[in-house]
N, C-alpha and C positions, 0 to 999 in steps of 0.2 A: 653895529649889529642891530639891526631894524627887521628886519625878515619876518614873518609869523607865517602861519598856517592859514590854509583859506578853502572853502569847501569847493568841488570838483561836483560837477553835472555827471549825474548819475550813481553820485558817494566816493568816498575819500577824500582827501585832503591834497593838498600843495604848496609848498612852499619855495622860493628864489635863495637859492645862498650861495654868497661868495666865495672866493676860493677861503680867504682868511674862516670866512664859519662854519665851512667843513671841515677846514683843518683843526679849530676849536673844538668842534664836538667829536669827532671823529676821535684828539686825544681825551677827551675827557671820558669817551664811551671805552677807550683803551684802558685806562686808568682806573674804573671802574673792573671792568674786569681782572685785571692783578688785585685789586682791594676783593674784590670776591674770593678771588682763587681758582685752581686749577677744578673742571667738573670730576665728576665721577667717572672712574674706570669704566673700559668697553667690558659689559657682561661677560665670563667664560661661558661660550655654548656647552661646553663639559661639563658645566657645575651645576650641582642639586638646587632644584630651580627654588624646591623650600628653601634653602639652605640661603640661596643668593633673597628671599622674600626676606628672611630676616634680618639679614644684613643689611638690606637698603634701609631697613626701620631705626638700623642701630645711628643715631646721627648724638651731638653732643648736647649738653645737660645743662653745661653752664651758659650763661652768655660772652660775647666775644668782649674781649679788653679794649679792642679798638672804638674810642667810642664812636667813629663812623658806621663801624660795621654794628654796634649796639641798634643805630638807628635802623639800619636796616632790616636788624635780626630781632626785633623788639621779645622783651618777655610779654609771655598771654595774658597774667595775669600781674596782679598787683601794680597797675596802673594809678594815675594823680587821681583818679575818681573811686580807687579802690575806700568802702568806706573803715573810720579810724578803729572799730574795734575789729577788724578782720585778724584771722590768725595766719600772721607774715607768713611761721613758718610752712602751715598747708598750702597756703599759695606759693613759697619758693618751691613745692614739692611739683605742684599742679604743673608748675611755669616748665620743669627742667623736665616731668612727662611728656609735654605738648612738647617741648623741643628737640626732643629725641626721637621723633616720629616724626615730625617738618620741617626739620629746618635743612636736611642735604636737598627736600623737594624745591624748598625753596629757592635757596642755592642755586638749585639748575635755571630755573625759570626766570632768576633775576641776572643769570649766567649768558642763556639764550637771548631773554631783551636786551641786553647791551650787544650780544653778537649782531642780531640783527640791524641795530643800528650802523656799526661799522661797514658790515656785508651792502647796506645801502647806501650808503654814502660812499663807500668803494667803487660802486653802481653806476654812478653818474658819472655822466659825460665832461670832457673838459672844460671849465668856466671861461664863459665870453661865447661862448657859440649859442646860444638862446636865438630865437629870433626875436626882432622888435616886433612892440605892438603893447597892448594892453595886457594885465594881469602877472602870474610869477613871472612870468617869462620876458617881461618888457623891459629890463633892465640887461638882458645879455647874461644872467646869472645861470647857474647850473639850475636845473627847476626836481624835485626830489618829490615824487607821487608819492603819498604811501595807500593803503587801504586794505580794510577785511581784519586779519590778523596780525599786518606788519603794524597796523594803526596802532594797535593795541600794545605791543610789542616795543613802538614809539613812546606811547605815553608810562607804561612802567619805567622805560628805562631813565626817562627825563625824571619822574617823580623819582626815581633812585638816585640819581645826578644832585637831585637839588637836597635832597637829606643827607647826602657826606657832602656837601660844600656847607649845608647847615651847623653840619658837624660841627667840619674844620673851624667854622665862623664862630661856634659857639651861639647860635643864633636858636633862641628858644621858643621865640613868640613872634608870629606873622607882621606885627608892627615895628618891631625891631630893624626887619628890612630897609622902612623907608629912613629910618637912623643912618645904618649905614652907607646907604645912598650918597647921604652928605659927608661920607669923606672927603677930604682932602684930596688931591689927585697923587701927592705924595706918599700918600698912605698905602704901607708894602700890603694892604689888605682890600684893596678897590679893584684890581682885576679881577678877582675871587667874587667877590660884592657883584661887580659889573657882570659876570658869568653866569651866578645866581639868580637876577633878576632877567637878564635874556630868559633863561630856561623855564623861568616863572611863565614869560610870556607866551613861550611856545608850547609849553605845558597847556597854561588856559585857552589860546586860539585856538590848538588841536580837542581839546574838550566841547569847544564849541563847535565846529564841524560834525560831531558825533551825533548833535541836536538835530544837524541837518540829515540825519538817513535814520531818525528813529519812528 
């Protein structure tokens, strides 16, 4: 898995990927969506539009037990820089307000970046038909434009991708990665590692491209 992102004349990005790393990400971005869950119901046009406003606000209080979905769903407050005479309990209050007013928006938003990843990667054409020549395309790989708002759409969803594979790793600190790198090949926890560190990369080249159309 070698592939990155690369900027496109005129904005967006591009990347080459084989059949195996769209079949990788495409489950991963599936996977993601079951750990999210099902979206929100289709509005009733029948129903008291007040009625359905307060409801969308009603979202839950606590945080999720999963600790993937924790990462995803972070409390607002009481963070590692919260300082030591803070009163817990006002910030458990503050945390379970704020999350009951955004966290179904959230939900959706990190619901739709992962759709749209699959939707694009469904997108493309069979791999090996590329034409030769220089750049994504020179390898015969399936070539996957994005740009505007699928870009963006990209880059949450990878950033969500690598926070439950972080999760799952138990992986707490940026330098811990290169720890894990040096597994073993044996080790039932290096295809996850290996995953993780692709998505790093695709994450960061797609950030760089951004620099190119600002």
């Amino acid at each position: 898995m070698g592939g990155v992102f690369e900027p496109l004349k005129g904005g967006g990005a591009a990347i080459a990927l084989d059949g195996i790393e769209i079949s990788i990400l495409r489950s991963l971005a599936v996977q993601l969506l079951e750990l999210i869950g099902p979206g929100e119901p289709e509005p009733d046009p029948d129903a008291d539009p007040l009625a359905a406003l307060f409801a969308a606000s009603d979202g839950p209080t606590e945080p999720p037990s999963d600790p993937a979905l924790a990462r995803l769903f972070p409390d607002a407050y009481g963070g590692p820089e919260t300082p030591a005479n803070a009163d817990t309990e006002e910030l458990r209050a503050h945390s379970s307000e704020f999350r009951r007013f955004t966290e179904n928006d959230l939900r959706t938003r990190k619901r739709e970046d992962a759709l749209a990843v699959v939707r694009s990667l469904d997108g493309l054409g069979p791999v090996g038909d590329g034409p030769a020549g220089d750049g994504p395309a020179g390898d015969g790989a399936a070539v996957l434009e994005v740009g505007g708002e699928l870009r963006l759409r990209w880059l949450g969803a990878l950033n969500d991708l690598r926070l439950t594979i972080a999760a799952r790793l138990d992986i707490t600190e940026d330098d811990e990665s290169a720890v894990l790198f040096r597994l073993p090949d044996d080790d039932p926890r290096k295809p996850m590692v290996m995953a993780y560190l692709w998505l790093g990369g695709l994450q960061e080249t797609l950030i760089e491209t951004l620099g190119d159309t600002l």
